[in-house]
Structures are given as C-alpha cells and as structure tokens.
FIKOL-890196 format. One record per residue (C-alpha): residue number from 1; residue in one letter; x, y, z. Coordinates in steps of 0.1 Angstrom, whole numbers. Layout:
BEGIN
+-----+--------+-------+-------+-------+
! num ! residu !     X !     Y !     Z !
+-----+--------+-------+-------+-------+
! NUM !      A !     X !     Y !     Z !
...
+-----+--------+-------+-------+-------+
END
This chain:
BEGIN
+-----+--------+-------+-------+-------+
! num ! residu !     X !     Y !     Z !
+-----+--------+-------+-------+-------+
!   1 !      X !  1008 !   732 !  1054 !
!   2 !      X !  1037 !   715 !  1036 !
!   3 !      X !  1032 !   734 !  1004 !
!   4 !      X !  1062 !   749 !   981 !
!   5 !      X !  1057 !   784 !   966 !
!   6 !      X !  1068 !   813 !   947 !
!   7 !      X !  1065 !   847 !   957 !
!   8 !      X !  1065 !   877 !   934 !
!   9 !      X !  1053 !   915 !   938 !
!  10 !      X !  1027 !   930 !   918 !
!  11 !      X !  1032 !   958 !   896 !
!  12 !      X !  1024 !   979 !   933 !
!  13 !      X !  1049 !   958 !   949 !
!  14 !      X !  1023 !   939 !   970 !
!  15 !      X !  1032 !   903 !   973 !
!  16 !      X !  1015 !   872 !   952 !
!  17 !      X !  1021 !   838 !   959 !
!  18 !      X !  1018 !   812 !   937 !
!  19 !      X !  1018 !   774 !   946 !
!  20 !      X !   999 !   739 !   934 !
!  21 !      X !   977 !   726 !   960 !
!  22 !      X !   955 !   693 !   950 !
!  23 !      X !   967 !   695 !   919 !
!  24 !      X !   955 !   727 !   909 !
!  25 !      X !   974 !   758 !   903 !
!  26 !      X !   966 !   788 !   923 !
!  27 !      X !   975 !   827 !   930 !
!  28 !      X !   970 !   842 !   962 !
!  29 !      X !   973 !   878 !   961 !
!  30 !      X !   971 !   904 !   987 !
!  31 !      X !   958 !   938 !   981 !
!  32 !      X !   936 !   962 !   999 !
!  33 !      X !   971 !   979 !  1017 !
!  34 !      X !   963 !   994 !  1051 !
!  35 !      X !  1000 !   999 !  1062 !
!  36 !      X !  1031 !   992 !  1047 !
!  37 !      X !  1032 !   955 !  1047 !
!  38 !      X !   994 !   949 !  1057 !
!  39 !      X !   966 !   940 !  1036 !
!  40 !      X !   927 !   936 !  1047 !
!  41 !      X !   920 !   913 !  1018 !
!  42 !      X !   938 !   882 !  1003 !
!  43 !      X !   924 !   870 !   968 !
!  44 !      X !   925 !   835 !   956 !
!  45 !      X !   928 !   825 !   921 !
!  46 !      X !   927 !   799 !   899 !
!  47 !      X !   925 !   798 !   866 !
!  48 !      X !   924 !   770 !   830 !
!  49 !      X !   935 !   780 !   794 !
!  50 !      X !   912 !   759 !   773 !
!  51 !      X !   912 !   750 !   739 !
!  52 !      X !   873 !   748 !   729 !
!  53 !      X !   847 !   773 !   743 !
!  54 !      X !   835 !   770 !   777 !
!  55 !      X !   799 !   774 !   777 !
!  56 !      X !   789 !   805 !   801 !
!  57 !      X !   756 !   787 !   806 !
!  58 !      X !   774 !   764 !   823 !
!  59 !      X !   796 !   787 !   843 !
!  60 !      X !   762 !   804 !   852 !
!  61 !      X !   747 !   769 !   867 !
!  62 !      X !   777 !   761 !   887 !
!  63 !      X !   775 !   799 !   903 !
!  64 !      X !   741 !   789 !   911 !
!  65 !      X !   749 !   761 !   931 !
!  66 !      X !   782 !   768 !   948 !
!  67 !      X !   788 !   787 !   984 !
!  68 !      X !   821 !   796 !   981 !
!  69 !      X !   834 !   815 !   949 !
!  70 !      X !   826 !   831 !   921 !
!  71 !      X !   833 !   818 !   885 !
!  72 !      X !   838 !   835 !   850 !
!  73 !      X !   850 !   839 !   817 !
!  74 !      X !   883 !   853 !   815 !
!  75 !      X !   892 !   881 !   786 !
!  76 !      X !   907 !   853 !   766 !
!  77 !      X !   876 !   830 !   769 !
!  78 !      X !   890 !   810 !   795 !
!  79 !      X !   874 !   799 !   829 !
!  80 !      X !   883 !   810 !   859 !
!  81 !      X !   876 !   810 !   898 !
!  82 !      X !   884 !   837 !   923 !
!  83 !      X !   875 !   834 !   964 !
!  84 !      X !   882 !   868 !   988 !
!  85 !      X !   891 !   861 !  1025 !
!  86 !      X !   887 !   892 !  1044 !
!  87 !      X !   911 !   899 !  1069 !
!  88 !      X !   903 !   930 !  1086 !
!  89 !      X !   895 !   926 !  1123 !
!  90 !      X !   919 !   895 !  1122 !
!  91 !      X !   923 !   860 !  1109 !
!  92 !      X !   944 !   827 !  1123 !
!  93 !      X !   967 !   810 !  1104 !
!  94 !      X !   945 !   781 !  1101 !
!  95 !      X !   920 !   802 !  1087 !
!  96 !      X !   941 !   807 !  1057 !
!  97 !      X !   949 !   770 !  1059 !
!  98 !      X !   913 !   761 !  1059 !
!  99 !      X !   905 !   786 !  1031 !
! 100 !      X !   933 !   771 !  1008 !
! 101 !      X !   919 !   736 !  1014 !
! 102 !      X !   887 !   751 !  1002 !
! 103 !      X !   891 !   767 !   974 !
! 104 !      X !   910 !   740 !   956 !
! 105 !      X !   882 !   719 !   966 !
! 106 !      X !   857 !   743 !   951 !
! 107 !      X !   880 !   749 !   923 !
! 108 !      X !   882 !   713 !   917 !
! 109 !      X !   845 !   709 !   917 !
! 110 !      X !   841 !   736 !   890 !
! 111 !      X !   868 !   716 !   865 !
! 112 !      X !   849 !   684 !   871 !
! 113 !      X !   813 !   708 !   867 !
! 114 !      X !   829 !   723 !   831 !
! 115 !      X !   845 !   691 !   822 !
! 116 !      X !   882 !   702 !   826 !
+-----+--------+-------+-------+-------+
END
C-alpha cells in the first residue's frame, strides 16, 4: 500500500501511526507489548468531531448490523469507530493490508449510516 503516514509514540513509547486512507482519517496503534518492540494487538481508530448531537440510537442500530467494529460516543459526544486485529500467533503483511482496506470501508459505512 502506497499510503503516507506519521508515526508518533504514545505516552508508553509504543508506536501510533496516523495516515488518510479513502478519505478518512485513521490511528493505528499498537499495544499489548510482549517484548520490546512486539505487540500482540494493533488497534484501529477513527474518529469525527461533530457539531450537532449524534443520536446513540443510531450508533446502537448501526452496531447491530455491522461485522466488523464497534462504534461509540466519544467523552466529547463525538462518534467514533475502533476495529482490534490480533496478532498473536502471527499475521502477513497483507493481513494488515486487508484490515486497513476494511476498516475505512466500515468506517465509511458508519459516516454515511450517521449522516457525516
């Protein structure tokens, strides 16, 4: 995957990515260390800073529909989408590849559910 991104470290120095893909802005964040270096979990996130009140119903129905995901309201009020991809035992790359490709595509379809 062609995609640009910025890397940071946490406040525990583990490493979060952050890069657009589809159009949609997303965090990928590894925690669950095992070894310096070496995570068994990666975290994606997405996330929108609306202006009106999402309603949870809403949120609620789309949760109850999609496979992939979960959905909720953020401390602020805002929406937002997170997906885990365990990697104990082992992943490919393309298995990330394929999980980024799905997540913005889930993400996607929860702005087009709530209207953003």
């Amino acid at each position: 995957m062609e995609l640009d991104y910025e890397l940071a470290l946490d406040d525990a120095d583990d490493p979060l990515w952050t890069f657009t893909h589809l159009g949609l802005l997303i965090s990928l964040i590894a925690y669950d260390k095992t070894a310096p270096g070496q995570y068994a979990s990666l975290l994606f996130y997405a996330g929108w800073a609306t202006e009106s009140d999402v309603p949870l119903t809403a949120v609620n129905d789309w949760n109850a529909r999609s496979r992939f995901g979960r959905a909720y309201i953020d401390e602020t009020g805002d929406p937002v989408i997170e997906l885990d991809l365990l990697l104990s035992g082992g992943v490919t790359v393309q298995t990330v590849k394929d999980y980024i490709d799905v997540f913005a595509a889930v993400a996607s379809d929860l702005g087009a559910a709530l209207g953003l």
